[in-house]
C-alpha positions in Angstrom: -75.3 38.1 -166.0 -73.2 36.9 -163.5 -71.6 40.8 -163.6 -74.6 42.4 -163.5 -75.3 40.9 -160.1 -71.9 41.2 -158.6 -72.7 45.0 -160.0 -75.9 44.8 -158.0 -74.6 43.1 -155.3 -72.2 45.8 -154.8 -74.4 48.6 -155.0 -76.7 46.9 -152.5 -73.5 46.7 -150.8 -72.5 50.3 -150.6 -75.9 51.3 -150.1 -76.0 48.5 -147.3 -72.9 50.3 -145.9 -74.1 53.9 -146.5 -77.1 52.8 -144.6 -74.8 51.5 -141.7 -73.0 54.9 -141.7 -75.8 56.7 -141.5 -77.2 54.4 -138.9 -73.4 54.4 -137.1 -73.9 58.5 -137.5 -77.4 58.6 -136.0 -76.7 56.2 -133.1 -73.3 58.3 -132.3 -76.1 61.6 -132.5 -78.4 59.3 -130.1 -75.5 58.4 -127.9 -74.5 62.4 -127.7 -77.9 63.7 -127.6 -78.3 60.4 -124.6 -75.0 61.7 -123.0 -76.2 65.6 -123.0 -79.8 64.0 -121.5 -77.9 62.1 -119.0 -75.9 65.0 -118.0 -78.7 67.0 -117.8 -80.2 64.4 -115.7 -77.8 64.5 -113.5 -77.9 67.9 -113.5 -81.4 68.3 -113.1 -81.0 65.5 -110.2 -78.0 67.8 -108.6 -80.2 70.8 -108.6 -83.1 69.1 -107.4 -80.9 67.4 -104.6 -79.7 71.2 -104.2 -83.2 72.4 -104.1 -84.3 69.3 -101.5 -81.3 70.4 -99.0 -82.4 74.2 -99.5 -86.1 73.3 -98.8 -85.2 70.9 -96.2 -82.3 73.3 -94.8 -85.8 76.3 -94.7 -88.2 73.8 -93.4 -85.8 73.0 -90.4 -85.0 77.2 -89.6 -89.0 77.8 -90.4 -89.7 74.6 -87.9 -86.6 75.7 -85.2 -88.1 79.5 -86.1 -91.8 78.0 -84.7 -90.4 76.2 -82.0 -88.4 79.3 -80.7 -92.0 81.5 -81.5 -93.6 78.5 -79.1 -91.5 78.2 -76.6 -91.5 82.6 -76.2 -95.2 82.4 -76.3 -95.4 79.7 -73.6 -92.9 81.5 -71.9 -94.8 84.6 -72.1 -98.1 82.7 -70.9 -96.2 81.4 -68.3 -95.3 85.0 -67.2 -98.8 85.8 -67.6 -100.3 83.0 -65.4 -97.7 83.9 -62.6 -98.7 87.6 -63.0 -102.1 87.1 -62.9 -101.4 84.6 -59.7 -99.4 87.2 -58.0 -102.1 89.9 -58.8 -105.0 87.8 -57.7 -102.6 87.1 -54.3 -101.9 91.0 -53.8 -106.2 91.5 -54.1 -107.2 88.5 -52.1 -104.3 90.4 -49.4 -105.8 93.5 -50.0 -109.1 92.7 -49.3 -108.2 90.7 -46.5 -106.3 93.6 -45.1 -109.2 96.2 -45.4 -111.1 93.7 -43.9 -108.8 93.5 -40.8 -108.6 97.6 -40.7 -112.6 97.5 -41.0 -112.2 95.4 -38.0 -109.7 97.5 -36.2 -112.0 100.3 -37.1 -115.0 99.5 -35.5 -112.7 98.1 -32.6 -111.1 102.0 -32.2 -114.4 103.3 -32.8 -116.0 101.1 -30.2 -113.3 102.2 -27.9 -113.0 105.8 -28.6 -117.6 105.4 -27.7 -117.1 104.1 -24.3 -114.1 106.3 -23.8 -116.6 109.7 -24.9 -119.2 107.7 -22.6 -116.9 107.4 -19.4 -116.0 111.0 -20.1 -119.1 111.9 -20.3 -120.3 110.5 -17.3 -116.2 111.9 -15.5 -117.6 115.3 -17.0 -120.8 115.3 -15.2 -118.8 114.2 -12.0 -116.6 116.9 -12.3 -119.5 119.4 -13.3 -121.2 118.4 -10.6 -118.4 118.7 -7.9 -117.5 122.0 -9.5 -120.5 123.3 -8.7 -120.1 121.9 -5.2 -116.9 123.1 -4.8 -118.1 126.9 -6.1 -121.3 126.8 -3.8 -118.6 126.1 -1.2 -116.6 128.8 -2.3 -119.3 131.3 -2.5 -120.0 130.3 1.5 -116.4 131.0 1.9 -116.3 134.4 0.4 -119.4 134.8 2.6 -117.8 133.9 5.4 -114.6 135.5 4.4 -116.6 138.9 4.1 -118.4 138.6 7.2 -114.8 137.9 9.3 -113.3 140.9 6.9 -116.3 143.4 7.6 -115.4 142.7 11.8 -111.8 143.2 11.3 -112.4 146.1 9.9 -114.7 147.3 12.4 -112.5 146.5 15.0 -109.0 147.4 13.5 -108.9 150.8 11.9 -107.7 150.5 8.1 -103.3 150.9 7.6 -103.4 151.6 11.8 -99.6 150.5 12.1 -99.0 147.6 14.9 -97.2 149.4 18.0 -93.8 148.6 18.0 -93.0 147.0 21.4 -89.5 148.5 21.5 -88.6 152.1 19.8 -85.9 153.2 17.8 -83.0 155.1 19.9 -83.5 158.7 19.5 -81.1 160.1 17.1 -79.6 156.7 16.1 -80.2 155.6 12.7 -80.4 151.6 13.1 -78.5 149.8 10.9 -79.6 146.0 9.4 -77.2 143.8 10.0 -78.9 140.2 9.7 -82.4 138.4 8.2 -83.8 134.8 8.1 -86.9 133.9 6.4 -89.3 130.7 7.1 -91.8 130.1 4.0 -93.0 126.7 4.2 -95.9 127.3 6.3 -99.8 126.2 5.0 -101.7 127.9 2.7 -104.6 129.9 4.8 -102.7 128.8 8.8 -99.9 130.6 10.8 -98.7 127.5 12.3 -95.1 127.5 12.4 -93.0 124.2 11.1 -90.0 122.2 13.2 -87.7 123.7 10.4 -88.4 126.5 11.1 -88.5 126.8 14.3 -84.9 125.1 14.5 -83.9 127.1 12.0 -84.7 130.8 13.5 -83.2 129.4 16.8 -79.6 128.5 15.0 -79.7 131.9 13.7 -80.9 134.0 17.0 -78.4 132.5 18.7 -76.1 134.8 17.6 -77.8 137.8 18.8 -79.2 138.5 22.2 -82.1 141.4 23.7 -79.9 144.3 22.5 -80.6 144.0 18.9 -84.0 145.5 17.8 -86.2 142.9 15.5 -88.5 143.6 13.1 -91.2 141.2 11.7 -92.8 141.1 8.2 -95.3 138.9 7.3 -94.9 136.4 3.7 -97.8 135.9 1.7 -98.7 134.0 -1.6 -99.0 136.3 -4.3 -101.1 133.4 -6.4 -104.0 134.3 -4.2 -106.5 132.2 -2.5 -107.5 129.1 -4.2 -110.8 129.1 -3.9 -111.0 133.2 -5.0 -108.8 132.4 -7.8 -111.9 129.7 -9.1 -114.8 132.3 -8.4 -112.7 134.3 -10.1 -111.9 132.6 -13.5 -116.0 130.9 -13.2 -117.1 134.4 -13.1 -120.1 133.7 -10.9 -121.2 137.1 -10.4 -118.8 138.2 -8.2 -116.9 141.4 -9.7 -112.9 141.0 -9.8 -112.8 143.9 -8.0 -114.2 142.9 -5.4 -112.7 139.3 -5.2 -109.1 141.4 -5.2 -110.1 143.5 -2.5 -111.7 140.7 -0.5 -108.1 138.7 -1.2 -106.4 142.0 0.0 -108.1 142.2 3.2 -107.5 138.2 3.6 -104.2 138.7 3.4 -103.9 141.7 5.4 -105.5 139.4 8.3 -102.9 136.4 7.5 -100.0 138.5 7.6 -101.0 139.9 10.9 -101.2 136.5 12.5 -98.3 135.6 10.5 -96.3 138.3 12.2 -97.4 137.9 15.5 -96.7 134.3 15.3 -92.8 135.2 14.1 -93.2 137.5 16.9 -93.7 135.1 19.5 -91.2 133.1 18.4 -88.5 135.9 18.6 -88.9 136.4 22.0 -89.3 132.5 22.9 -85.9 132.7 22.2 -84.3 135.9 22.8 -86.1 136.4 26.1 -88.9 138.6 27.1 -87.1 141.8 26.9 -86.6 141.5 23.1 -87.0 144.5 21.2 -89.9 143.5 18.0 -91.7 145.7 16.2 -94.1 144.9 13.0 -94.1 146.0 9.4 -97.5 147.7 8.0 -97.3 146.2 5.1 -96.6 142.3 3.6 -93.9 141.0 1.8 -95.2 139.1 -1.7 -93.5 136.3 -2.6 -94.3 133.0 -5.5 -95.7 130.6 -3.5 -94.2 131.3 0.1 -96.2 131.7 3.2 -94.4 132.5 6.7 -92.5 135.6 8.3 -89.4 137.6 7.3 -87.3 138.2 10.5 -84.9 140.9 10.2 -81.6 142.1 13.0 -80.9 145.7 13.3 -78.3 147.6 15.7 
């Protein structure tokens, strides 16, 4: 009996002990399998950490990416705003500056008014004393005509002044000497100091064997007041204004030449030898006497 249960002892025994191996075998499994979970824990954890630095690392570039994106667009507003300040600046100068030129405008205008008035009114003036001035002149062709018309009845036409003093027969006179005085008034014969002076200087050189001849200097712009009748065309014919300034002349050269005359033999005595040329010496703006020395 007592066999029998140290038999069955020992088979609870090894059965015991298989058990324990078996247990041993599946807690060493456990401890593995736990040891593989731990490991892929931590490996999990690493990747995750991983994952967390990546996500973290992205968040920070999207944030700093943002922050760049908002600082560019408030940059660019910025820009904008100054833009739109200048550009509202530049109208409000604009506008201020047409204003001003409207100003300045009106200003010119206003000016360039009164200036078209007072030439107005200096262009009725002048109308007004240019029709004075060619009434007057139409009296002075008048006048000029009537004077003309009795110089011409008394002094037959191109009847040459009698020389005082002959050439020598069979002599041919040679010219050895002039002088010329041109500074005398339009329309007179009076003779200047200068010239006067002047002739003397030069006749004193020559005495009352010489023979003289004087030509008379005349304008050849023409009278004034013709010359305006003329260009007005008042009814007067040119033709008739150029022979009427002709004629004129004709007359001033004669008491031109007398005057030069006179003045001759003031000087070289009154047995001076003068005689008179028919016709008159032209000459741009000149009016006097030619005097010229012969032998």
């Amino acid at each position: 009996q007592m066999r029998a249960k140290d038999i069955a002892l020992a088979a609870a025994k090894r059965e015991e002990s298989l058990k324990i191996s078996a247990l041993e075998k599946e807690i060493k499994n456990k401890e593995v399998d736990l040891l593989a979970s731990r490991d892929e824990v931590v490996r999990k954890e690493e990747a995750l950490k991983s994952l967390h630095v990546k996500m973290k690392s992205a968040d920070e570039n999207a944030t700093k990416s943002t922050n760049k994106q908002i600082l560019e667009l408030k940059d660019k507003l910025a820009l904008m705003e100054k833009n739109r300040l200048s550009e509202e600046a530049k109208v409000i100068a604009l506008k201020e500056e047409q204003k001003r030129k409207e100003l300045e405008y009106l200003d010119q205008l206003k000016e360039a008014q009164n200036a078209l008035k007072a030439k107005d009114a200096t262009l009725a003036q002048g109308k007004e004393s240019l029709e004075k001035k060619l009434l007057s002149s139409e009296q002075t062709i008048k006048t000029l005509t009537e004077k003309i018309k009795l110089l011409e009845t008394a002094t037959p036409k191109a009847a040459p002044v009698v020389a005082k003093a002959p050439a020598p027969k069979g002599k041919k006179l040679e010219l050895i000497d002039s002088i010329s005085c041109t500074d005398m008034g339009t329309g007179v014969n009076a003779i200047s100091a200068t010239c006067k002076n002047n002739v003397q200087a030069f006749l004193a050189k020559y005495d009352s064997s010489y023979f003289y001849e004087v030509a008379p200097i005349v304008d050849n712009g023409g009278f004034a007041s013709l010359k305006l009748i003329k260009s007005k065309k008042v009814g007067v014919e040119d033709s008739e204004i150029d022979r009427i300034t002709g004629l004129a002349n004709i007359g001033l050269g004669k008491a031109r030449a007398k005057a030069g005359g006179e003045l001759v033999e003031s000087y070289v005595g009154e047995g001076a030898k003068i005689s008179y040329a028919l016709s008159n010496v032209e000459q741009d703006k000149a009016r006097g006497f030619l005097i010229k020395v012969y032998q």
